[in-house]
C-alpha positions as a LaTeX table, in Angstrom:
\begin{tabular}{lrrr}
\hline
Residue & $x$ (\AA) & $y$ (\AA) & $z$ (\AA) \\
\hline
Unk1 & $-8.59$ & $-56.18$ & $-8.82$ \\
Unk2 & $-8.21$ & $-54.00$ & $-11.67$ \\
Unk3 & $-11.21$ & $-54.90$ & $-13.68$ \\
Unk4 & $-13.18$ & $-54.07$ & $-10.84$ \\
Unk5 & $-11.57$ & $-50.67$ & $-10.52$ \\
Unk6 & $-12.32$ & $-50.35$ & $-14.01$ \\
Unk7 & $-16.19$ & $-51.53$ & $-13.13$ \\
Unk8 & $-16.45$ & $-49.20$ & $-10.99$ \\
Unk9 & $-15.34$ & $-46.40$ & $-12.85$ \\
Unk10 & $-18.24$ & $-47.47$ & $-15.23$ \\
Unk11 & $-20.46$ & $-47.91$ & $-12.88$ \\
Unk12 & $-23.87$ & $-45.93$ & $-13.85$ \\
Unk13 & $-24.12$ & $-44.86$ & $-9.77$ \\
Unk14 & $-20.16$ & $-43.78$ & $-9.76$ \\
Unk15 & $-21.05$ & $-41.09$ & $-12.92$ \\
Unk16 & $-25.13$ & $-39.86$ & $-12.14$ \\
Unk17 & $-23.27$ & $-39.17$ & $-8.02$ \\
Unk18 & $-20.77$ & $-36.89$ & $-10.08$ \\
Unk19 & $-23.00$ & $-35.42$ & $-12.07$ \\
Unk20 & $-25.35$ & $-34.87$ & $-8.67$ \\
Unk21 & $-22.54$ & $-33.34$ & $-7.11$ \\
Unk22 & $-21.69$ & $-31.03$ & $-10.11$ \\
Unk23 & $-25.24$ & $-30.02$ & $-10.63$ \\
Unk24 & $-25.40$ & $-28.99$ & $-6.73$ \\
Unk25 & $-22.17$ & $-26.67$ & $-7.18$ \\
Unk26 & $-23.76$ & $-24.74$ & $-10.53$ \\
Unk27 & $-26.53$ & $-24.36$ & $-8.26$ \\
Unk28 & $-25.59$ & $-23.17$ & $-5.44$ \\
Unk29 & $-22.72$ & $-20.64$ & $-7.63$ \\
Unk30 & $-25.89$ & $-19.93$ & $-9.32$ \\
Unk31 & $-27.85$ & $-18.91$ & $-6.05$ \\
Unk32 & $-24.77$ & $-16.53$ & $-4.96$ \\
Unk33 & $-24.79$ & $-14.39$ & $-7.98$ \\
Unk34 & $-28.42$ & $-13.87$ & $-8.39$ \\
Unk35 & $-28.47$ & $-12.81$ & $-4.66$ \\
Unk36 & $-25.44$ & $-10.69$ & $-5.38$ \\
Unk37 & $-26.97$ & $-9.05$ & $-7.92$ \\
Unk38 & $-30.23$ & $-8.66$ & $-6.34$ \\
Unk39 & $-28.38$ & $-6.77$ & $-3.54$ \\
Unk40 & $-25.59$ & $-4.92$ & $-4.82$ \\
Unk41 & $-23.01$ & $-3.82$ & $-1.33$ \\
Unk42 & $-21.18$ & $-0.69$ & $-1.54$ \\
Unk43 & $-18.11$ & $-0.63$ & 0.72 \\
Unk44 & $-15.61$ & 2.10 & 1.43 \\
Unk45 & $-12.22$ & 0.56 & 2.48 \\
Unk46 & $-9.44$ & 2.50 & 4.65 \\
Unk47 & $-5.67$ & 1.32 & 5.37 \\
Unk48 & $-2.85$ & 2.85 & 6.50 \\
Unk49 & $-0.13$ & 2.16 & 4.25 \\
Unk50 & 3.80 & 3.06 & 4.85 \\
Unk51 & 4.41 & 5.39 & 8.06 \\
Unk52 & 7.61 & 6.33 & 8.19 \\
Unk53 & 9.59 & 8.77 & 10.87 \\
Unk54 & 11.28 & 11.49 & 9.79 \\
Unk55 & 13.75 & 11.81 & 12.86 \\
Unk56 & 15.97 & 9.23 & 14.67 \\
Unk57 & 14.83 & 7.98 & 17.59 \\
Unk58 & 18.59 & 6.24 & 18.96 \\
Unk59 & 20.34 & 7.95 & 22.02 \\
Unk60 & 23.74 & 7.70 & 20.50 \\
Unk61 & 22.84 & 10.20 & 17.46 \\
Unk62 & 21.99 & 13.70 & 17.88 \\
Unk63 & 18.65 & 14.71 & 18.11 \\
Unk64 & 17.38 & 16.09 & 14.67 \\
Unk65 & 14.60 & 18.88 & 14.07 \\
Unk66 & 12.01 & 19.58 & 11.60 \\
Unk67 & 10.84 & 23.03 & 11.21 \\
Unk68 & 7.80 & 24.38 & 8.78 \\
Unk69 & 7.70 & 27.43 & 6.82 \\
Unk70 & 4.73 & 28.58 & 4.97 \\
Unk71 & 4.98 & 28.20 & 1.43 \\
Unk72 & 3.30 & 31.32 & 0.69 \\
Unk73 & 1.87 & 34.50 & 2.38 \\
Unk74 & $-1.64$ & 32.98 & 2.03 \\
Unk75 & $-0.58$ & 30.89 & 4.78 \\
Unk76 & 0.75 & 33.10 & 7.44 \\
Unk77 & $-2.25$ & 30.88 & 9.84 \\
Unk78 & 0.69 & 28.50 & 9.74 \\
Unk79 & 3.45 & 29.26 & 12.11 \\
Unk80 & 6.83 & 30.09 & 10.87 \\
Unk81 & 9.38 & 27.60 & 11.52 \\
Unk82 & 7.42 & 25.65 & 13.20 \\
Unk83 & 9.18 & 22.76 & 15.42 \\
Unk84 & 7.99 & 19.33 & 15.26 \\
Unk85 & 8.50 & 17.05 & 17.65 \\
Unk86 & 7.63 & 13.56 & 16.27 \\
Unk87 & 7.14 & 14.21 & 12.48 \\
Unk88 & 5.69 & 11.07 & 10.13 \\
Unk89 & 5.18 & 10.68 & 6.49 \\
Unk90 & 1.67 & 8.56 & 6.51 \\
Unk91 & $-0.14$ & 6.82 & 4.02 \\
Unk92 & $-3.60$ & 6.81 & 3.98 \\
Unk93 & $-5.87$ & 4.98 & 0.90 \\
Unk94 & $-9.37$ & 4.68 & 0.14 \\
Unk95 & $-10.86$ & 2.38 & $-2.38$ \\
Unk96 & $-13.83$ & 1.56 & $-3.30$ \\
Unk97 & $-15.87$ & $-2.05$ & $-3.42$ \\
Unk98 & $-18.81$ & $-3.13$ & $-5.14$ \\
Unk99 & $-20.08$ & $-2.83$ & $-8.27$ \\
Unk100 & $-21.28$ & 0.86 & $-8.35$ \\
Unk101 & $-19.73$ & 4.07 & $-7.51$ \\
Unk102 & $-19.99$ & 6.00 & $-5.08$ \\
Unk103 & $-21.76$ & 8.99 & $-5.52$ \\
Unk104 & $-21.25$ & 12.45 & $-3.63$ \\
Unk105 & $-24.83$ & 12.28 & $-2.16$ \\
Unk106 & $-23.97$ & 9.12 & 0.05 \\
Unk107 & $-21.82$ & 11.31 & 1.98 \\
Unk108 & $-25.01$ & 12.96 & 3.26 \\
Unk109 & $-24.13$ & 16.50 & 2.95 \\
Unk110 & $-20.92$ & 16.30 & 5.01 \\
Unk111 & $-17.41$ & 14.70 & 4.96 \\
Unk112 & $-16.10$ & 11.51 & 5.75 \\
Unk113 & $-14.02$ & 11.67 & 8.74 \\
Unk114 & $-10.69$ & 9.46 & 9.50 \\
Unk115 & $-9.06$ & 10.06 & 12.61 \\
Unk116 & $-5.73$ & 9.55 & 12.27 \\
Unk117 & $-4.03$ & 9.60 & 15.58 \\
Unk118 & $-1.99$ & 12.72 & 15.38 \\
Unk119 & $-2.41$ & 16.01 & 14.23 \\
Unk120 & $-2.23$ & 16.44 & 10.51 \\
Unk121 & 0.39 & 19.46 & 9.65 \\
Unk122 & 0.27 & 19.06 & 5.80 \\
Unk123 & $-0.87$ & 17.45 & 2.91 \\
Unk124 & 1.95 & 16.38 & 0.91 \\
Unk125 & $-0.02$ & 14.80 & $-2.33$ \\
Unk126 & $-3.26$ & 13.22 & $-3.35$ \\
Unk127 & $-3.77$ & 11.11 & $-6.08$ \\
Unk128 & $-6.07$ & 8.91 & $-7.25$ \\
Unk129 & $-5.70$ & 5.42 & $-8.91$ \\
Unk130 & $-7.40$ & 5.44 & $-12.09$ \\
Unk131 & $-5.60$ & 8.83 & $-12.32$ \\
Unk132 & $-8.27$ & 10.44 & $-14.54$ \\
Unk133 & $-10.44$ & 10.65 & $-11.42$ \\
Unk134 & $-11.68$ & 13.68 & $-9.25$ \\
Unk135 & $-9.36$ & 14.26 & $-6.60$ \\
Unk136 & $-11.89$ & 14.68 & $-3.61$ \\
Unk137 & $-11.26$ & 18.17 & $-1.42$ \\
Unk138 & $-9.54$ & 17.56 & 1.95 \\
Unk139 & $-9.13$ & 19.51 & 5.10 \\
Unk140 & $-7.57$ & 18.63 & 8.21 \\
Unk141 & $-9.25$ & 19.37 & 11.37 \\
Unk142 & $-6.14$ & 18.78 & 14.52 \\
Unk143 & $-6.18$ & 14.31 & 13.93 \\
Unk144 & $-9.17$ & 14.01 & 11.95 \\
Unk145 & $-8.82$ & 13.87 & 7.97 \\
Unk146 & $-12.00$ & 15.25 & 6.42 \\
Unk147 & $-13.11$ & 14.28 & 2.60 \\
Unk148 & $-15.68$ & 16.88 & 1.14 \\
Unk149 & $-18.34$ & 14.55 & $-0.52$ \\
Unk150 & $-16.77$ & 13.41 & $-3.70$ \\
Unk151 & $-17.52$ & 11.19 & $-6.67$ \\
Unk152 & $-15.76$ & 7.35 & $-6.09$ \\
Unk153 & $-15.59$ & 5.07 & $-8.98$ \\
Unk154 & $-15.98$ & 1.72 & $-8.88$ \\
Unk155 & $-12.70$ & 0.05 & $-7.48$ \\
Unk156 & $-11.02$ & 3.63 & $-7.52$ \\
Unk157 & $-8.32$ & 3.70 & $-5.06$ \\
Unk158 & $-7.45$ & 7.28 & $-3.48$ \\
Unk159 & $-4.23$ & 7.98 & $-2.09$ \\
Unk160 & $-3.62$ & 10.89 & 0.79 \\
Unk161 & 0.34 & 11.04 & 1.89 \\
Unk162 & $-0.20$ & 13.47 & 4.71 \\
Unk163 & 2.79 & 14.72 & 7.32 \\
Unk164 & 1.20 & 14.48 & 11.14 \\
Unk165 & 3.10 & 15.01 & 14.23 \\
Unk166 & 2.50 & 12.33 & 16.91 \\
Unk167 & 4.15 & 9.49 & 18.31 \\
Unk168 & 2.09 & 6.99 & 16.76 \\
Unk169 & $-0.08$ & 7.76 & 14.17 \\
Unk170 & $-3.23$ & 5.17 & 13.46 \\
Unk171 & $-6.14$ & 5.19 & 12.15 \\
Unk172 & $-9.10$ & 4.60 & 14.45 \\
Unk173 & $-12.45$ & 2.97 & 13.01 \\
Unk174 & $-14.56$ & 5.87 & 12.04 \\
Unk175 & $-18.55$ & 6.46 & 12.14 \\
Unk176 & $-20.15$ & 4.82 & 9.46 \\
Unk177 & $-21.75$ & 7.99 & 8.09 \\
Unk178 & $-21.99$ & 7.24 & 4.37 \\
Unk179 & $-25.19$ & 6.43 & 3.23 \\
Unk180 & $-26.00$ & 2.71 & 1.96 \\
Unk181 & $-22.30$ & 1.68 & 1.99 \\
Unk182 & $-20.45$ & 0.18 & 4.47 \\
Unk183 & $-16.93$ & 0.57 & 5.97 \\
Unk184 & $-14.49$ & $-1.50$ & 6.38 \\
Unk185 & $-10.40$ & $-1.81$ & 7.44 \\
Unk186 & $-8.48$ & $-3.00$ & 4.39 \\
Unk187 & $-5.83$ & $-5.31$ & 4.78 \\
Unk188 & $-4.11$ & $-6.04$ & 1.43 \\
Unk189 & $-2.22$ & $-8.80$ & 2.33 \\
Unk190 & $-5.13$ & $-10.63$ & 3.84 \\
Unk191 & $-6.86$ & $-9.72$ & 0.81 \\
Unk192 & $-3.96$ & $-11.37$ & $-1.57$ \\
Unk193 & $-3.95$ & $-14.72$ & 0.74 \\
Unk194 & $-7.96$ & $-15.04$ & 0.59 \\
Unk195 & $-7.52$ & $-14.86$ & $-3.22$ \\
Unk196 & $-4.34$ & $-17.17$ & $-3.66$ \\
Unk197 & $-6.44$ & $-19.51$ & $-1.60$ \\
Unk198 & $-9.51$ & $-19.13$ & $-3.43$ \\
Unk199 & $-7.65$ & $-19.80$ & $-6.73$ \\
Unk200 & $-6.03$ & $-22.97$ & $-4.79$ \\
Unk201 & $-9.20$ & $-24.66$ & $-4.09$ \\
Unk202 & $-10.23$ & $-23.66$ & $-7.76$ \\
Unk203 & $-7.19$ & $-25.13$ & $-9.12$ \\
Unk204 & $-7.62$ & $-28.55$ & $-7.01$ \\
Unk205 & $-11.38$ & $-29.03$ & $-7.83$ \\
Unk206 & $-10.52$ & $-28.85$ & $-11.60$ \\
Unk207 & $-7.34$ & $-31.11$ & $-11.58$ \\
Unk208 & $-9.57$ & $-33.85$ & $-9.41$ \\
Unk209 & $-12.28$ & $-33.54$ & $-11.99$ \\
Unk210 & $-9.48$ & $-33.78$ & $-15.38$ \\
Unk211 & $-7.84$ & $-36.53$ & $-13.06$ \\
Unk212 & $-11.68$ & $-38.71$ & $-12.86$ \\
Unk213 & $-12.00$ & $-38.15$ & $-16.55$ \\
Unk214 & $-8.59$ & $-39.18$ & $-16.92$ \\
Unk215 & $-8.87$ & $-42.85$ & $-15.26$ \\
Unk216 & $-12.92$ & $-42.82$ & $-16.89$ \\
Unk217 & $-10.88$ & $-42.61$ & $-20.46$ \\
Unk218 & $-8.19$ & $-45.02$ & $-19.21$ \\
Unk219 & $-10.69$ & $-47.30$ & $-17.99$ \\
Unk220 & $-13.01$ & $-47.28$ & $-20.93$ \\
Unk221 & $-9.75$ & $-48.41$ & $-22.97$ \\
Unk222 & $-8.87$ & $-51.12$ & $-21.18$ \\
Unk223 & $-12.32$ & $-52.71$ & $-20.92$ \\
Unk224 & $-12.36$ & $-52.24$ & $-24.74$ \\
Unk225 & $-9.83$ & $-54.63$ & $-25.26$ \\
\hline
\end{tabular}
């Protein structure tokens, strides 16, 4: 029973249906990246990140208010203590995909809009991840976040913490008004499971393949002896 495990291992069909099978993967791998290549995708993709509320929302504590005061007299447009009624810190990020950036003229001449849900009151920082990037202009228009046509590296990630007023702030899919690049919803922890799934099947593939060289070497051992 062995030897003929052993035979069979040796076998000239058992080795050229490897190598068949090998060939066929380069192949096809091959095929992806030259059509990858051939047609570069840009993508734009948007996620709201942390959205926390600023006031309790439990009828045994005392109800808590946020009020706004201009920062400076440039600002008077901006009511003085302002009341708000259902005040959230919200994350909003942009990054980029593909393997070119993003340049100002794919905007088209006008801003991307994000609706976010609620009315915007003010932006509380922007940064951008390299930080040696442009940080893009912003303005708020009542829910809608509007980016002035900006520069985008190549897997730059920008960062807008914004304060909004409204129940339940979320961002709504927006018009896909950039030109030649796509846009998407961004889910990062989709994103990590696709790649520690990816590098699963990787990891499987090449411990089958060390495992049939393994029993070839064992095999060609034992039928040298």
């Amino acid at each position: 029973m062995y030897l003929a495990s052993a035979e069979f291992h040796l076998s000239d069909t058992f080795w050229a249906a490897a190598g068949t099978i090998v060939a066929l993967l380069i192949g096809i791998v091959t095929v992806w990246v030259t059509l990858r290549a051939a047609s570069p995708k840009r993508a734009v993709l948007y996620w709201t990140g942390d959205i926390t509320p600023l006031l309790n929302t439990r009828a045994d504590l005392p109800r808590l208010k946020v009020s706004l005061e201009p920062r400076s007299r440039k600002r008077r447009w901006r009511p003085r203590n302002r009341e708000l009624e259902f005040p959230h810190s919200v994350n909003v990020l942009l990054t980029s995909r593909g393997r070119d950036d993003i340049a100002p003229a794919a905007f088209g001449g006008r801003p991307l809009c994000l609706d976010i849900g609620a009315p915007i009151v003010e932006f509380l920082k922007i940064k951008t991840t390299p930080d040696d990037r442009q940080i893009p202009r912003v303005r708020a228009d009542g829910a809608k976040l509007l980016v002035e046509p900006v520069l985008i590296g190549r897997r730059e990630t920008i960062t807008f913490s914004l304060l909004v007023d409204g129940p339940s702030p979320r961002i709504s899919p927006p018009e896909q008004s950039l030109i030649n690049v796509d846009i998407h919803p961004w889910d990062p922890a989709s994103e990590n499971a696709v790649l520690r799934r990816t590098l699963t099947i990787i990891a499987a593939i090449m411990a089958i393949v060390a495992l049939a060289y393994f029993w070839r070497g064992v095999a060609l051992f034992l039928n040298a002896l």
